[in-house]
N, C-alpha and C positions, 0 to 999 in steps of 0.2 A: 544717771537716773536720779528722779528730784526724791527728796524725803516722802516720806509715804506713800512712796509705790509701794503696787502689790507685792505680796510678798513671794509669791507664786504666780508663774508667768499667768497671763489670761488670752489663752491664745481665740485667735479665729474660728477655728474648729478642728479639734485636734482625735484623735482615736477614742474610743472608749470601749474599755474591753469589760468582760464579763463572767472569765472564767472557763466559762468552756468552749472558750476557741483552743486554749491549754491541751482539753481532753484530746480532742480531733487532729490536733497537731503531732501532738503524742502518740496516739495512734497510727498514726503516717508512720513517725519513725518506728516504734516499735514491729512492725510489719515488716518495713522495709520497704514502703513503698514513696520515699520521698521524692520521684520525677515526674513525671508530666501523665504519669494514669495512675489510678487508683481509687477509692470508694469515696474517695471527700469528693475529688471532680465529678464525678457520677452521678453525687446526691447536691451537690450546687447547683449544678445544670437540673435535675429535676424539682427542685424548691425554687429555683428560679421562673423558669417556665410556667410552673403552678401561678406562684403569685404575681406574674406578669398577665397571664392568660396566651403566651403565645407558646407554638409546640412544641419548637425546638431552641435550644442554648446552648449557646457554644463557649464553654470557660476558657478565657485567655488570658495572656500574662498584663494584659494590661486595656485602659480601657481607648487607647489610640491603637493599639495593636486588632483593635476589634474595630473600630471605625476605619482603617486601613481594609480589613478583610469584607466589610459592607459595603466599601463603595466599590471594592476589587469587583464582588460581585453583580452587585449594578451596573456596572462599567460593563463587563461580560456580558450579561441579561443585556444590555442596549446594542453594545456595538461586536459582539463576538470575543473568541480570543488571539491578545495578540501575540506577537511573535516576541521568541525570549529578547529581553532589553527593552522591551516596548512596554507601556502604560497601557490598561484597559480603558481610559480618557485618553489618549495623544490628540492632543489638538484638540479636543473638544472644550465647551464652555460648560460652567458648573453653578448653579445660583445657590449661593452660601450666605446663612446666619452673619451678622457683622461683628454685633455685641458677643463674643464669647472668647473664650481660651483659644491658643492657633491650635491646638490640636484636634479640634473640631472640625478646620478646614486643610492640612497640612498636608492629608493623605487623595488629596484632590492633585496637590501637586506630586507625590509620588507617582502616582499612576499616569501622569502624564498632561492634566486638565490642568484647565485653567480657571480660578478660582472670579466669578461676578460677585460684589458684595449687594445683598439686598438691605436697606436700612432697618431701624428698631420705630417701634412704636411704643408709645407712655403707657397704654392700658396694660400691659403684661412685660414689656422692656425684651420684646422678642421681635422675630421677625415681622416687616409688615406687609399685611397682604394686599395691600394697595400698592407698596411697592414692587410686588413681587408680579404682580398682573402686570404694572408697567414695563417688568423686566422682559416679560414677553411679549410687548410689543416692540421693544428692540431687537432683544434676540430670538426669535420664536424657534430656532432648530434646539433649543437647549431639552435635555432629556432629562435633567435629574437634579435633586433640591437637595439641602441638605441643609436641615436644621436644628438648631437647638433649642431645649428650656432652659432660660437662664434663670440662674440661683434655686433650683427647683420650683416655678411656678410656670404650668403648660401654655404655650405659644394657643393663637387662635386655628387650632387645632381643625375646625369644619371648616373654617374659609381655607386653610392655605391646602388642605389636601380638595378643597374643591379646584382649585385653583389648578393643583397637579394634576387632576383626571380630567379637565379641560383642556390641557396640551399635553396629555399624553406624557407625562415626567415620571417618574419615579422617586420614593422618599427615602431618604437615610434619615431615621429621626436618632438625634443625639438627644440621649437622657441620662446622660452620665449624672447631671446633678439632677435629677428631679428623681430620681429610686421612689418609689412609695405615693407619688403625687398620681394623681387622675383627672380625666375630664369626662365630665359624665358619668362619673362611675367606671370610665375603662381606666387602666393603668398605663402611664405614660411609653414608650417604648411597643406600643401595640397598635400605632398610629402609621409609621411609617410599612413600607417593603422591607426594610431592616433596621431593628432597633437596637442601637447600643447601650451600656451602664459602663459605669466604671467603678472599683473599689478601692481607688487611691487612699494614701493616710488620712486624707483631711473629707471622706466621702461621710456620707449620712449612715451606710452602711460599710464596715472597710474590709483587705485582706491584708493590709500595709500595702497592697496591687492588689494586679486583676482587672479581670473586665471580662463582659459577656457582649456579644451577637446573639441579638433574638432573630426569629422567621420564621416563617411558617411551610415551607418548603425542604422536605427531606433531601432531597438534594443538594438544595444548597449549605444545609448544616454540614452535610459530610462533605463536600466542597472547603468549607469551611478549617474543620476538623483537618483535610488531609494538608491544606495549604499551611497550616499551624505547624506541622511537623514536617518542612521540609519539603512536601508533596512526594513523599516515599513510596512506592509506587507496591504491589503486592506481589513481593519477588522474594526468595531469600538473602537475593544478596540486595546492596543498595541502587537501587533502580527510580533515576528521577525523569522524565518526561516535560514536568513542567515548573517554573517559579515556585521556588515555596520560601517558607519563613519559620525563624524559631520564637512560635506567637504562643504556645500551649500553655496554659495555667501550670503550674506545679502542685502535685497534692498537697504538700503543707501550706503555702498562700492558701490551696481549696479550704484546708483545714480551718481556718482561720475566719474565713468568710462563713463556711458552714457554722461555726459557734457564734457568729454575729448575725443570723438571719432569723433566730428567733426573736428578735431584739430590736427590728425595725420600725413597728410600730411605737412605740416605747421612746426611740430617740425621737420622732416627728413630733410627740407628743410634749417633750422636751423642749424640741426647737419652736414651737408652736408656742406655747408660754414665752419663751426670750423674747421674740418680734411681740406677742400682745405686751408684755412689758415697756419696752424699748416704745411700742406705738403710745401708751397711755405716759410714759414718764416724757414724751416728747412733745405732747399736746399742746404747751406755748409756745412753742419754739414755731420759726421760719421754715417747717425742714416736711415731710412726707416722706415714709416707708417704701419699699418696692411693695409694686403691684399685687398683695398675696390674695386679692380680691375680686379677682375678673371670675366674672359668671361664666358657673359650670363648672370652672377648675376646684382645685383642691390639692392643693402643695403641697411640699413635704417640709416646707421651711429651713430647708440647707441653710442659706444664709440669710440674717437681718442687714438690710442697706437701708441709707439715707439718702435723700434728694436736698438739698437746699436751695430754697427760695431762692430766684436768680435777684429780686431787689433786696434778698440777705445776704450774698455772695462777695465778698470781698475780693479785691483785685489779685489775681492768682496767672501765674504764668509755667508754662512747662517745657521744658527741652525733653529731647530723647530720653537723659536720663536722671535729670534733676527739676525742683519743680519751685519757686518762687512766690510770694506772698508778701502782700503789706496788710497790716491789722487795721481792721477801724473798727470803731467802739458799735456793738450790736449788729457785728457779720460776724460772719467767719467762711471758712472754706475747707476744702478735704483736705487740701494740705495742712495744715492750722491743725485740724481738729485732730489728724494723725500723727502729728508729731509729740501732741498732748500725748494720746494716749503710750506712744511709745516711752516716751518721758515717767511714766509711771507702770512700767512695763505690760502693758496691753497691747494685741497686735489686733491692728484693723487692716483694710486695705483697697486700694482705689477699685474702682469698679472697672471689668475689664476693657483694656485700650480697645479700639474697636479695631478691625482687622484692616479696613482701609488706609487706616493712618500708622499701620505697623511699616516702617520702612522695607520689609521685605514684600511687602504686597502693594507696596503707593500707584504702581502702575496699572492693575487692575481697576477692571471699570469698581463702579459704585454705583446706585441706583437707589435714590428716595423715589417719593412720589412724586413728583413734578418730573423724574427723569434722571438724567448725570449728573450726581449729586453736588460733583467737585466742581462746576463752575455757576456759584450760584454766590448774586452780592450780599449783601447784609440788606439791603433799601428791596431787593426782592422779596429777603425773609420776612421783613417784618410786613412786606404788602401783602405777601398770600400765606404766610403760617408755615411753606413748606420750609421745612431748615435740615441738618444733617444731626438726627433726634440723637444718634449713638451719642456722636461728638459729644454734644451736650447733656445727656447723663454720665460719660464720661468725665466731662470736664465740673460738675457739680455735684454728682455722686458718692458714696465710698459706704464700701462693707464695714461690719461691725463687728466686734467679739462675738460669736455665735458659739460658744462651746459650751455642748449640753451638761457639761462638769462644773460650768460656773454658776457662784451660789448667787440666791437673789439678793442678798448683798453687796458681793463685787457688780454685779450687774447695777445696781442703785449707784453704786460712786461712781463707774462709769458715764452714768445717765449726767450726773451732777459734771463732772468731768465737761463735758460734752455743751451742757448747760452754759457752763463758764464760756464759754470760746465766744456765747453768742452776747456778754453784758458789755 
């Protein structure tokens, strides 16, 4: 660590608590009620649901555990149910976000599907729905989408759900990062056939875990709710029937979330200052913001990312799991600029790998605009513009300290920090 690092870490975005997540927590135990029911799960699921707008919420232990239980049940709702061992997807195909976390797409391969990547687009760094109409003219039997907001800023939300009631698809919208964002005025997660959140350590809103399933189908919540516990059937003794899981939120996680839900708007308002910072201290630089600007949305601002100019981009190379750089005077690159910052104990971090280039999924189709994304030359890219967009915010991208705890001082030296990389 060089001399004058922080003196205190500055992380990406870390918890922030408030005190009475304490009370709620305490109240669990003192009750006695610290396992998977009790009045904090009760009133998550009904302050969630309010501030979503959708009926029902199902609190679980986590927010893959809920994306797991939403495509379960679209898989269901499409193709029936299958036989125990079997995937509600076996053999089917699945058109999935590129740009995100694998646990967005991961539970596609649980169930038995097989995961299409559909590419990103620069206005929002989401899926596109150019690509995504392409994808159906490939595979036109595909039933079901499954997308994400990246960094909390909503995807084009009217074209790609027009796009699914033109072939008859179904949506799992992943909004684990975008809690609190909206388009239009609606709240993210009330877009899709099931919407997911997540309240991971490093979320906008947290439990330390957690995760909800929204719907709007009484059914399918208590579908939901019984495959969470097992699928315990209503017998006195243990009676199971069918697949279950141990997905159920715990009241003290509830506990936790419950004393951070008054407190949501407050952090956007938080992270919403750091990116107008971070945009205005960046203003000579070579570099652009993520997308927080696409008409009609309204982010929550999870995270501040960076773009840099590809004629600012310095020669930058990456293996599976190391990544190489040569300096030239007035570039730089995400490798470069993250090693600064770790260097002075600040944690940034690449923008996510996209899912096509994850060795566990290389085999999987991919699908930009123009089509099969992976055999496309460079003399093609540069003749018609179509290129593999992920790849390339990938490869010149990277997230920022975003933690609503850091002072507008450390954010200043950061900026300066960041500045240096590019003299």
């Amino acid at each position: 660590m060089r001399d004058g690092a922080f003196v205190k870490k500055i992380w990406l975005s870390s918890p922030t608590m408030h005190g009475e997540e304490q009370k709620w927590v305490d109240e669990a135990i003192r009750t006695n009620w610290v396992s998977t029911v009790g009045e904090n799960i009760n009133e998550v699921e009904r302050l969630v649901s309010e501030k979503v707008g959708r009926k029902y919420a199902v609190a679980l232990s986590s927010g893959t555990s809920a994306l797991h239980l939403a495509i379960k049940l679209a898989g269901e709702r499409l193709y029936g149910q299958p036989k125990v061992g079997h995937g509600t997807l076996e053999g089917k195909r699945v058109f999935c976000s590129d740009v995100t976390f694998d646990a967005t797409v991961n539970p596609v391969a649980y169930e038995g599907g097989e995961a299409v990547y559909i590419d990103t687009e620069y206005e929002t760094w989401n899926m596109d729905p150019v690509a995504l109409e392409r994808a159906f003219d490939l595979y036109p039997e595909v039933r079901l989408i499954v997308v994400a907001h990246l960094y909390g800023t909503p995807g084009k939300i009217d074209e790609l759900r027009a796009i699914a009631r033109a072939h008859h698809a179904l949506i799992v919208e992943d909004a684990a990062e975008s809690f609190g964002a909206s388009y239009k005025g609606i709240q993210t997660g009330c877009f899709g056939d099931y919407g997911v959140l997540s309240f991971n350590g490093n979320k906008i809103i947290t439990g330390s875990s957690g995760g909800i399933l929204l719907c709007d189908e009484q059914e399918d919540a208590n579908k939901a709710r019984k495959w969470s516990t097992q699928s315990r059937e209503d017998a006195a003794w243990y009676q199971h029937e069918e697949l279950g899981y141990n997905y159920r939120m715990s009241n003290i996680i509830a506990g936790v979330v419950r004393g951070q839900m008054p407190y949501l708007e407050e952090h956007i308002a938080q992270k919403r200052a750091i990116y107008k910072r971070y945009q205005e201290g960046f203003r000579d630089l070579p570099v652009t913001m993520n997308p927080y600007e696409y008409e009609n949305a309204e982010p929550n601002f999870w995270l501040s990312c960076m773009l840099i100019h590809p004629d600012a981009m310095c020669r930058q190379v990456r293996g599976e799991q190391k990544a190489i750089y040569i300096s030239e005077a007035g570039k730089s690159c995400p490798t470069e600029i993250l090693e600064k910052l770790a260097d002075y104990n600040a944690e940034g971090r690449p923008i996510w790998k996209p899912m096509h280039m994850q060795p566990i999924y290389r085999v999987n189709a991919f699908i930009t605009r123009s089509g099969n994304g992976r055999a496309r030359s460079n003399a093609y890219i540069r003749e018609t513009g179509f290129c593999d967009i992920g790849a390339d915010i990938f490869a010149r991208g990277l997230c920022l300290p975003s933690d609503n705890k850091m002072t507008e001082e450390e954010q200043d030296r950061i900026i300066r920090l960041i500045c240096e990389c590019f003299e």
